[in-house]
PDB file of the backbone (N, CA, C, O) and the ligand in Angstrom, with CONECT records:
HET     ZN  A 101       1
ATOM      1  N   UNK A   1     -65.706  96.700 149.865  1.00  0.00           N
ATOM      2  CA  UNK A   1     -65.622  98.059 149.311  1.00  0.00           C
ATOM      3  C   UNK A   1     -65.216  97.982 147.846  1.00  0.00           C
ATOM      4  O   UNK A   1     -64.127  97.519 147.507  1.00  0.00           O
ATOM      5  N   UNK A   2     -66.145  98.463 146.958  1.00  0.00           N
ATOM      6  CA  UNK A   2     -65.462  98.330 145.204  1.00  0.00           C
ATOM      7  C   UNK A   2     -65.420 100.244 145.229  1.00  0.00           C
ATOM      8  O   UNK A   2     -66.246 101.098 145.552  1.00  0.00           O
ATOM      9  N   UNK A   3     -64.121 100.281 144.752  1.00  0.00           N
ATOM     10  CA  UNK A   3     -63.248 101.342 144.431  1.00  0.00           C
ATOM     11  C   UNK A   3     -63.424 101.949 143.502  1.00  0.00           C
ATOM     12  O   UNK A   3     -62.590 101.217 142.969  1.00  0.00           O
ATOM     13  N   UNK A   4     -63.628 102.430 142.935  1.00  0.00           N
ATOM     14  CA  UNK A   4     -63.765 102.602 140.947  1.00  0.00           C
ATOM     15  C   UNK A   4     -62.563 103.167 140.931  1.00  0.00           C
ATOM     16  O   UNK A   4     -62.299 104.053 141.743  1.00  0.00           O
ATOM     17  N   UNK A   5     -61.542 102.690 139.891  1.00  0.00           N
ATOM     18  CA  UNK A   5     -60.213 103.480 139.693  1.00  0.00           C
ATOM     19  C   UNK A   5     -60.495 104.747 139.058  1.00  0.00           C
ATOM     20  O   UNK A   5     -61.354 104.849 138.181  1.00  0.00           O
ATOM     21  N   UNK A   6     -59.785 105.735 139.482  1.00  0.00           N
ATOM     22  CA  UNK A   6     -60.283 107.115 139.088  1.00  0.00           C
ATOM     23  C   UNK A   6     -59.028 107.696 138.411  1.00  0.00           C
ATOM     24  O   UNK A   6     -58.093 107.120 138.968  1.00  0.00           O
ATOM     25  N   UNK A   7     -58.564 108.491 137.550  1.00  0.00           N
ATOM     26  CA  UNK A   7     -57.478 109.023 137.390  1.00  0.00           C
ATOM     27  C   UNK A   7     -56.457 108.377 136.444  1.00  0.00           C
ATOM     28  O   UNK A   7     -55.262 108.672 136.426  1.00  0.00           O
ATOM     29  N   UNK A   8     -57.078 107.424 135.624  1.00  0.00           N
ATOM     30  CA  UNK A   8     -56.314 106.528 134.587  1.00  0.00           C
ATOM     31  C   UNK A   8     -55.461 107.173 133.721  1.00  0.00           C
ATOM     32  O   UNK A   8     -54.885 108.236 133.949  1.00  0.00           O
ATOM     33  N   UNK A   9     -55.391 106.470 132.671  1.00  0.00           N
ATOM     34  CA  UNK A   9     -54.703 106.628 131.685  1.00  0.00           C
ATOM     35  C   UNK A   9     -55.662 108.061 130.390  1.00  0.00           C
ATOM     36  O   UNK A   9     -55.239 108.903 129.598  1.00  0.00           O
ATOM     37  N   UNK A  10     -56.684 107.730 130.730  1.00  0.00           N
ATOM     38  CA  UNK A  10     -57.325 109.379 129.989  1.00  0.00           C
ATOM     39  C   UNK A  10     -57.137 110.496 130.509  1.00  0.00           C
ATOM     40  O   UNK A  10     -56.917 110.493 131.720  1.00  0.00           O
ATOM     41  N   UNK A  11     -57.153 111.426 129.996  1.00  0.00           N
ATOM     42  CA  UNK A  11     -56.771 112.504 130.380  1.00  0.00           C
ATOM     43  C   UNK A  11     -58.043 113.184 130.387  1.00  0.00           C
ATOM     44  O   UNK A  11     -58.410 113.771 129.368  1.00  0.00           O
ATOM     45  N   UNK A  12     -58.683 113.169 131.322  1.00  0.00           N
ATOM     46  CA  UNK A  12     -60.134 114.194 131.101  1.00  0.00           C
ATOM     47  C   UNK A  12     -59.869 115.632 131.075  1.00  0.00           C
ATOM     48  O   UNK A  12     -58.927 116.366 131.372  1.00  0.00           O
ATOM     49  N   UNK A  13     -60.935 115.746 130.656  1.00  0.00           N
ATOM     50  CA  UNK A  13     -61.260 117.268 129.741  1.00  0.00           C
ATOM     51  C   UNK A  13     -60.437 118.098 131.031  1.00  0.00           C
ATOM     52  O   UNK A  13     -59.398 118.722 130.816  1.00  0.00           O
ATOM     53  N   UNK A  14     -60.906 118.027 132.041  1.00  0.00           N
ATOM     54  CA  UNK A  14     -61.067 119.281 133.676  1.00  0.00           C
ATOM     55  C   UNK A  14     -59.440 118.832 133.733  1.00  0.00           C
ATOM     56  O   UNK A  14     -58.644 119.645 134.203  1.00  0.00           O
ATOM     57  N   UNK A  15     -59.045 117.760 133.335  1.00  0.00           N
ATOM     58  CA  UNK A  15     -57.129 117.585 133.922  1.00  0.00           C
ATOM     59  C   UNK A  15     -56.507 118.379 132.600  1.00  0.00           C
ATOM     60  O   UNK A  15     -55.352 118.802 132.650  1.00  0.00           O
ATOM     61  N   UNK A  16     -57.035 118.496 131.839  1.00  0.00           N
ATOM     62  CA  UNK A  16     -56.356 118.869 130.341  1.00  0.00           C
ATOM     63  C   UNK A  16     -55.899 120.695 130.637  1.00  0.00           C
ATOM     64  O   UNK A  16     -54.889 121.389 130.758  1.00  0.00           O
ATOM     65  N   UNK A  17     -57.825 120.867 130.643  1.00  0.00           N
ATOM     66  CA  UNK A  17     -57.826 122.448 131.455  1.00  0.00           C
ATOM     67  C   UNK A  17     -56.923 122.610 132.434  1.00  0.00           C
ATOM     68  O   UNK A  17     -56.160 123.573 132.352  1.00  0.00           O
ATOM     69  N   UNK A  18     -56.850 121.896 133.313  1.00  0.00           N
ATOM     70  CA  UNK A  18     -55.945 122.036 134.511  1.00  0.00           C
ATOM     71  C   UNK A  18     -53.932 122.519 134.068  1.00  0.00           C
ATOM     72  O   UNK A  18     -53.069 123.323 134.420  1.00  0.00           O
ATOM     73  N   UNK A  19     -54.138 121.302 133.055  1.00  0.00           N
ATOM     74  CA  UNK A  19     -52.815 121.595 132.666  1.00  0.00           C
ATOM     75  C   UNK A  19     -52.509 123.110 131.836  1.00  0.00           C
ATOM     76  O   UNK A  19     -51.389 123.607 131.955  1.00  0.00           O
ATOM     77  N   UNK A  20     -53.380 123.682 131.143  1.00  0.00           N
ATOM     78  CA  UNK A  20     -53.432 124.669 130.241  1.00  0.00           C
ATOM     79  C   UNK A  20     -53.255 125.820 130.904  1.00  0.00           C
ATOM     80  O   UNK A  20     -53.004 126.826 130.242  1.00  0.00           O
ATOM     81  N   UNK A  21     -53.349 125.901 132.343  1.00  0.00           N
ATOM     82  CA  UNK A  21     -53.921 126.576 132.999  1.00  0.00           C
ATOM     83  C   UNK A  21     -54.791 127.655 133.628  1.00  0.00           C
ATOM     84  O   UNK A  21     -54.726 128.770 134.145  1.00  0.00           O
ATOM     85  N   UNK A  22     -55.481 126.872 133.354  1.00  0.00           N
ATOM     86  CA  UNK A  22     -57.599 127.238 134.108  1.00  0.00           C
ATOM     87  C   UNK A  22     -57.885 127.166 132.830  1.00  0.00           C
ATOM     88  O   UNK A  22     -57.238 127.120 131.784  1.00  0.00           O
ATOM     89  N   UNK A  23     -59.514 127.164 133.275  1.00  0.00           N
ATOM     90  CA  UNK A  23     -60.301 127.483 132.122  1.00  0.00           C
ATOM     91  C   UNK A  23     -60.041 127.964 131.103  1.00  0.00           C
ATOM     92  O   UNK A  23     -59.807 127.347 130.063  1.00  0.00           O
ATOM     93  N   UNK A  24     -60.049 129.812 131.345  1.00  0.00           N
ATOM     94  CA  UNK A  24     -59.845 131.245 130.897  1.00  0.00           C
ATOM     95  C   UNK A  24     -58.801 130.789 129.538  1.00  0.00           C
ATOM     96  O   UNK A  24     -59.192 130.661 128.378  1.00  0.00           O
ATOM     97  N   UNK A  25     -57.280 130.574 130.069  1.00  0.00           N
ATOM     98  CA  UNK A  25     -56.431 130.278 129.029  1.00  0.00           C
ATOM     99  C   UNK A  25     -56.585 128.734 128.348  1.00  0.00           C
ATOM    100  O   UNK A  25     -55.857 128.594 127.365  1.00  0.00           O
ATOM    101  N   UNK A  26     -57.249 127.775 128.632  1.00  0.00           N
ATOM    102  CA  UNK A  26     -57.553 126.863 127.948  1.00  0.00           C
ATOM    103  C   UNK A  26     -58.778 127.058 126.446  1.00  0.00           C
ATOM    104  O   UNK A  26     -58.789 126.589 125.308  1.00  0.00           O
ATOM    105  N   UNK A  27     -59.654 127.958 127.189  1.00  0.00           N
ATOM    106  CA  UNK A  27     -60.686 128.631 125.749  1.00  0.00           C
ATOM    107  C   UNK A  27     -59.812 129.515 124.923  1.00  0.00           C
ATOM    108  O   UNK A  27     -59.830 129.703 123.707  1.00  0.00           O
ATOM    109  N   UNK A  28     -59.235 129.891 125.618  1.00  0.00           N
ATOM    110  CA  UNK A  28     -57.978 131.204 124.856  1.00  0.00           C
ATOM    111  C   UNK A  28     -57.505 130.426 124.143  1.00  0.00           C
ATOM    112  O   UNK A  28     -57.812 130.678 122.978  1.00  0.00           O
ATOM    113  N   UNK A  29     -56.809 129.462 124.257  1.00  0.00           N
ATOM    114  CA  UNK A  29     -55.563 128.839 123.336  1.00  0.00           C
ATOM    115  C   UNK A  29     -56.912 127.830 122.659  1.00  0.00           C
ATOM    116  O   UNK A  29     -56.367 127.576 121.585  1.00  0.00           O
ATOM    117  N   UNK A  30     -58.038 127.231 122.590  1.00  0.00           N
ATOM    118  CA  UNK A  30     -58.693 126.388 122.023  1.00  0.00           C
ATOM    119  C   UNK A  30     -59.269 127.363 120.729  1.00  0.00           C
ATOM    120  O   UNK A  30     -59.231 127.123 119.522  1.00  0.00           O
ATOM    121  N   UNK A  31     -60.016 128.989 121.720  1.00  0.00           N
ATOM    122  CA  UNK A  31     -60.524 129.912 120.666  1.00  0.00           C
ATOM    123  C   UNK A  31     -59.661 129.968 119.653  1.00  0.00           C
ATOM    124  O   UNK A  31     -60.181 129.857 118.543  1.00  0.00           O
ATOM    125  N   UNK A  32     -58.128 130.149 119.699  1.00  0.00           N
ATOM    126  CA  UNK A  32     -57.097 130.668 118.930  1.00  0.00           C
ATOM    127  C   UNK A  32     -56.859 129.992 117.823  1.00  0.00           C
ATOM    128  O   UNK A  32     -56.709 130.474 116.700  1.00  0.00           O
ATOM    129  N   UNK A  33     -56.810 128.472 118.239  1.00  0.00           N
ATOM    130  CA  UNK A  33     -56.736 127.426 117.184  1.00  0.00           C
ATOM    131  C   UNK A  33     -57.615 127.022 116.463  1.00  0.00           C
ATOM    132  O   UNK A  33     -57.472 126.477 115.369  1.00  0.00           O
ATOM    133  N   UNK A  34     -58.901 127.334 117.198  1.00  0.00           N
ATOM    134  CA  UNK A  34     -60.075 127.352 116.024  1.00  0.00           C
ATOM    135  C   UNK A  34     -60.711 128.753 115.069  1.00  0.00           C
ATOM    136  O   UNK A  34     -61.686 128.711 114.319  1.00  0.00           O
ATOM    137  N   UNK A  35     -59.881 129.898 115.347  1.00  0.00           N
ATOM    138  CA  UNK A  35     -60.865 130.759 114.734  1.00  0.00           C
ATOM    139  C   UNK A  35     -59.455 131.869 114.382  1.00  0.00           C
ATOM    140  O   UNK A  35     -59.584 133.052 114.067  1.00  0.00           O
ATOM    141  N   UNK A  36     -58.265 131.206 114.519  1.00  0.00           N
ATOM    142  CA  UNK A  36     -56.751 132.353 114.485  1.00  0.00           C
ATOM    143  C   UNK A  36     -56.733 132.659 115.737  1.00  0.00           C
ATOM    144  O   UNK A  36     -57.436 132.201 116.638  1.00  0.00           O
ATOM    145  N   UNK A  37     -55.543 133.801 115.805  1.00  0.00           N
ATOM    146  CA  UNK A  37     -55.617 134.970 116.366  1.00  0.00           C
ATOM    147  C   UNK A  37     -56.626 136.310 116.104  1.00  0.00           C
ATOM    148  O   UNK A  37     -57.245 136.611 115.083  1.00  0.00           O
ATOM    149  N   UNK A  38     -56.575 136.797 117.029  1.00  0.00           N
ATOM    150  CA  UNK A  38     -57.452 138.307 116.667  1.00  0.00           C
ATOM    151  C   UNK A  38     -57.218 139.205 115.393  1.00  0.00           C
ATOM    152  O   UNK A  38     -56.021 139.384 115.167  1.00  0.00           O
ATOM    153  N   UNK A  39     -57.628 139.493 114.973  1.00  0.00           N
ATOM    154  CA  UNK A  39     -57.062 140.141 113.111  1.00  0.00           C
ATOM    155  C   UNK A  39     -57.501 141.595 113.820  1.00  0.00           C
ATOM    156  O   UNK A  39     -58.667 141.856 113.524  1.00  0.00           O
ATOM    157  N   UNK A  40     -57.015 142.396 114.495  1.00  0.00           N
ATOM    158  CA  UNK A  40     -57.597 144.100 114.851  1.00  0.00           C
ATOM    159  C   UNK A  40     -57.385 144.519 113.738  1.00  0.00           C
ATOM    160  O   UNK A  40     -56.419 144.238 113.028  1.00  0.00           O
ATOM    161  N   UNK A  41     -58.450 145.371 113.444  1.00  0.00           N
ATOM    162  CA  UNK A  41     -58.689 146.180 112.422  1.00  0.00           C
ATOM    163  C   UNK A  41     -59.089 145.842 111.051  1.00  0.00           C
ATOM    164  O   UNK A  41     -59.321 146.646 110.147  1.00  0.00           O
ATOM    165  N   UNK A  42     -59.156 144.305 110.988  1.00  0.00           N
ATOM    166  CA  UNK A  42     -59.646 143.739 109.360  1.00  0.00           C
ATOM    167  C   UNK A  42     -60.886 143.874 109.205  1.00  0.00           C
ATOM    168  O   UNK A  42     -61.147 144.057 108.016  1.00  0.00           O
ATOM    169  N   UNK A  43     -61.688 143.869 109.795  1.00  0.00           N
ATOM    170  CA  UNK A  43     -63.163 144.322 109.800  1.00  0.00           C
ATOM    171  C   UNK A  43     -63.710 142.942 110.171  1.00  0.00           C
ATOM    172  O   UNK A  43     -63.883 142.707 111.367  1.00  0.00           O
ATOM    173  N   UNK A  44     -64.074 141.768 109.026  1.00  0.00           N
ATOM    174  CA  UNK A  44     -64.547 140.754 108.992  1.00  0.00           C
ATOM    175  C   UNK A  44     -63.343 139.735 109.048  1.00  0.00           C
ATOM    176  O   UNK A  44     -63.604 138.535 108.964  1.00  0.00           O
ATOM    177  N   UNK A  45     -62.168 140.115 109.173  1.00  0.00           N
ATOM    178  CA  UNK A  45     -60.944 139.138 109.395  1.00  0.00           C
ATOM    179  C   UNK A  45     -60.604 138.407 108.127  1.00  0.00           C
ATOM    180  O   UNK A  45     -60.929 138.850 107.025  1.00  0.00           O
ATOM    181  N   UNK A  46     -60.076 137.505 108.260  1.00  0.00           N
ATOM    182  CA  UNK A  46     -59.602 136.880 107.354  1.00  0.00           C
ATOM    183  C   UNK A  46     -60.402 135.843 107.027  1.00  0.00           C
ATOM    184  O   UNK A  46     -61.071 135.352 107.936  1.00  0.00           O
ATOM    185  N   UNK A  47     -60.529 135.171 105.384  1.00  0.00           N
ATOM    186  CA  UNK A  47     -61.444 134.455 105.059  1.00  0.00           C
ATOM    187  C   UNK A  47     -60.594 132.763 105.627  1.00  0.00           C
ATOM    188  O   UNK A  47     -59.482 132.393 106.003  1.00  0.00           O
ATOM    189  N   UNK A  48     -61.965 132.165 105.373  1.00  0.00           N
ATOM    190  CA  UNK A  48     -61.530 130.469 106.236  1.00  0.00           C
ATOM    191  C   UNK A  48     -61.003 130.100 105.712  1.00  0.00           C
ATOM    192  O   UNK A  48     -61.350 130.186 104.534  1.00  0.00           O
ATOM    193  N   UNK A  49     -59.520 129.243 106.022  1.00  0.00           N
ATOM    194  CA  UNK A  49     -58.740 128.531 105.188  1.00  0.00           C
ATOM    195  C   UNK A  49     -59.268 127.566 104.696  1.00  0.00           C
ATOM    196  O   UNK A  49     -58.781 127.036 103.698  1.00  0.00           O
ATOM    197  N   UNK A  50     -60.515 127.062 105.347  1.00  0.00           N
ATOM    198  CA  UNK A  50     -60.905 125.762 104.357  1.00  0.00           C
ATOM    199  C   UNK A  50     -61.939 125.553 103.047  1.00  0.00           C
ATOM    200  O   UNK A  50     -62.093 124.717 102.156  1.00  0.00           O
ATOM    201  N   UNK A  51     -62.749 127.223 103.606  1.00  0.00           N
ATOM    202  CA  UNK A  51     -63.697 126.905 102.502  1.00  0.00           C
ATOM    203  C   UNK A  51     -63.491 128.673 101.909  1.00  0.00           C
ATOM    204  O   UNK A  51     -64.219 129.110 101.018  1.00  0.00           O
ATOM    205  N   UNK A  52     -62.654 129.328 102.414  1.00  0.00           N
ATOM    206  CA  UNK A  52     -62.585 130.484 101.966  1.00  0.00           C
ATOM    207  C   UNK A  52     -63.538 131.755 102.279  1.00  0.00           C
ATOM    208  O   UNK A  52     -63.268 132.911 101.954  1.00  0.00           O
ATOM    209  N   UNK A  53     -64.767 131.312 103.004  1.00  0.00           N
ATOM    210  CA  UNK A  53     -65.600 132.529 103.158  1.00  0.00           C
ATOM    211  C   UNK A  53     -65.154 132.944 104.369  1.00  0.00           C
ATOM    212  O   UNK A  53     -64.479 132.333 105.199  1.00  0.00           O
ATOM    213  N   UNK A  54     -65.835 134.633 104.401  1.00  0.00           N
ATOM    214  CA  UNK A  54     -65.445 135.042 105.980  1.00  0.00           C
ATOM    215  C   UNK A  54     -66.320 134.608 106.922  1.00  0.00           C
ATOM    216  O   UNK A  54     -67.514 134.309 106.881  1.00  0.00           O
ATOM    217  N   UNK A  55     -65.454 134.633 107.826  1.00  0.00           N
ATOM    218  CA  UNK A  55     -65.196 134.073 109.292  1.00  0.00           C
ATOM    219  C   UNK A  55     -66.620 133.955 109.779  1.00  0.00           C
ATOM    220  O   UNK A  55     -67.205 132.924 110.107  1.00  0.00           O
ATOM    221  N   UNK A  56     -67.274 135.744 109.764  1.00  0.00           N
ATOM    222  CA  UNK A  56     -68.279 135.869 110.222  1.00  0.00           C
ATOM    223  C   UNK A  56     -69.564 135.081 109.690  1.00  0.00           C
ATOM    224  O   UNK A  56     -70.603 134.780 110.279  1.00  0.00           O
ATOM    225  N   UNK A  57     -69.245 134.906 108.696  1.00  0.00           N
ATOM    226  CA  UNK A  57     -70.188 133.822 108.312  1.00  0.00           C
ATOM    227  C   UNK A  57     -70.318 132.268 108.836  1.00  0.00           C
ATOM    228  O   UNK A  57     -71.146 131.501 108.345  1.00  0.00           O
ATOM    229  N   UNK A  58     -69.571 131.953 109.699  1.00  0.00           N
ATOM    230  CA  UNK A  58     -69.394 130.607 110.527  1.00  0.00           C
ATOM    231  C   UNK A  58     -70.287 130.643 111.584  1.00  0.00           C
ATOM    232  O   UNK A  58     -70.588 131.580 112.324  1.00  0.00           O
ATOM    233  N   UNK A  59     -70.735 129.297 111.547  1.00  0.00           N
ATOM    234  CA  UNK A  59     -71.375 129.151 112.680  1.00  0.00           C
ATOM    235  C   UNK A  59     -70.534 128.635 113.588  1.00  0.00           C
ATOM    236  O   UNK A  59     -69.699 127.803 113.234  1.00  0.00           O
ATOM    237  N   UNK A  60     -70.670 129.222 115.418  1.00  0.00           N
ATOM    238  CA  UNK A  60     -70.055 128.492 116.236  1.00  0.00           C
ATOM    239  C   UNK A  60     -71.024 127.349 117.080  1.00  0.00           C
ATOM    240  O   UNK A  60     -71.982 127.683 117.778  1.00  0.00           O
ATOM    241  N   UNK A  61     -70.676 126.255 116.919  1.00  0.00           N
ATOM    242  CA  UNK A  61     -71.468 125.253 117.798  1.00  0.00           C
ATOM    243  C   UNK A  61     -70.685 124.358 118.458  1.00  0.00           C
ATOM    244  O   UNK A  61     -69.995 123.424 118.049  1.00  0.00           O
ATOM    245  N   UNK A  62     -70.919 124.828 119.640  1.00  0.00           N
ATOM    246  CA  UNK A  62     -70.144 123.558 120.577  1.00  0.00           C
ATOM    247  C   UNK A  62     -68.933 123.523 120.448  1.00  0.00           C
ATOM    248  O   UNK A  62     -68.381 122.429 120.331  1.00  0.00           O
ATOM    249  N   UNK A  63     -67.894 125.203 120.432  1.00  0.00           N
ATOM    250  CA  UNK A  63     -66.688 125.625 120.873  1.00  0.00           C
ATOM    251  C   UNK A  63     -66.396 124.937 118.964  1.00  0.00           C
ATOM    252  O   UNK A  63     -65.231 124.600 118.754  1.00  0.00           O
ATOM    253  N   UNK A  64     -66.936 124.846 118.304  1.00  0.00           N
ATOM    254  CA  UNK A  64     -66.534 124.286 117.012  1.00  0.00           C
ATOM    255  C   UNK A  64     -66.675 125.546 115.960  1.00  0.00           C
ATOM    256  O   UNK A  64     -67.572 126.387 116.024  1.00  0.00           O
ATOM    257  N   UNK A  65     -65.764 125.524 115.113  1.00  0.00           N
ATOM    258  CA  UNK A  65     -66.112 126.628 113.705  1.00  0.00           C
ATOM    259  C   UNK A  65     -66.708 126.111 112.557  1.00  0.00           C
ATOM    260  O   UNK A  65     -65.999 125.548 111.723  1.00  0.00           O
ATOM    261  N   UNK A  66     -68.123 126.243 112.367  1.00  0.00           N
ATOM    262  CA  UNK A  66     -68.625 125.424 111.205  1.00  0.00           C
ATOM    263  C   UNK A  66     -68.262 125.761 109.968  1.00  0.00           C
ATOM    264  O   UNK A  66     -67.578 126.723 110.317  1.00  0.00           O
ATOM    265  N   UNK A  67     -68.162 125.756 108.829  1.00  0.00           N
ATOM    266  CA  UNK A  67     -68.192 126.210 107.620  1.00  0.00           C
ATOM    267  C   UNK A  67     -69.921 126.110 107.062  1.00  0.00           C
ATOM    268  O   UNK A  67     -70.757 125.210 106.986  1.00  0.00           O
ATOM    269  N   UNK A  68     -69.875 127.577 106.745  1.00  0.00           N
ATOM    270  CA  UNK A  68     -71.606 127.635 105.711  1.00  0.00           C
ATOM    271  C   UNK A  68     -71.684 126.345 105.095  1.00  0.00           C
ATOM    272  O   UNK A  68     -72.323 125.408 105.574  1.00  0.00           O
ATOM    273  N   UNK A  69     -71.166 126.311 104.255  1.00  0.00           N
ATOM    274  CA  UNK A  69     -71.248 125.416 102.836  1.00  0.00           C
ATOM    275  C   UNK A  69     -70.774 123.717 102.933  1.00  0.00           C
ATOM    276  O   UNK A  69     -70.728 122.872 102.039  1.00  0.00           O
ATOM    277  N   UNK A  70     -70.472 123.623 104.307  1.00  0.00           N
ATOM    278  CA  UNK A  70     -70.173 122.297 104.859  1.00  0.00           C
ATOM    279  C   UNK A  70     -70.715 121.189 104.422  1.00  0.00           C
ATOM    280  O   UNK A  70     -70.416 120.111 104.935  1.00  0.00           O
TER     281      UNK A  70
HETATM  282 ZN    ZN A 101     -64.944 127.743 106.548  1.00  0.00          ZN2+
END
């Protein structure tokens, strides 16, 4: 019988989520850190700390915040 050790020393993605707890608040706290908090009422929010344009102008790909001008 070969075993495959399962459960090592990585922390996979689904144990990470797990710890965050669930999904729901794991995108919550991932959304948060990539894009702020919610700005209610700024219209277009606040511009990107890295390249300065607004927000809405970012592309999202793959839970990522692109910058236009990247
Ligand atoms: Zn940017």
């Amino acid at each position: 019988m070969n075993m495959t050790a399962s459960g090592g020393r990585k922390t996979s993605l689904r144990a990470r989520i797990r710890e965050a707890g669930g999904f729901y608040q794991w995108f919550n706290t991932t959304l948060i850190r990539l894009a702020g908090p919610a700005q209610l009422g700024e219209g277009r929010g606040t511009p990107c700390h890295r390249c300065g344009a607004d927000k809405a102008d970012h592309v999202l790909v793959d839970g990522e915040l692109h910058c236009p001008s990247a």
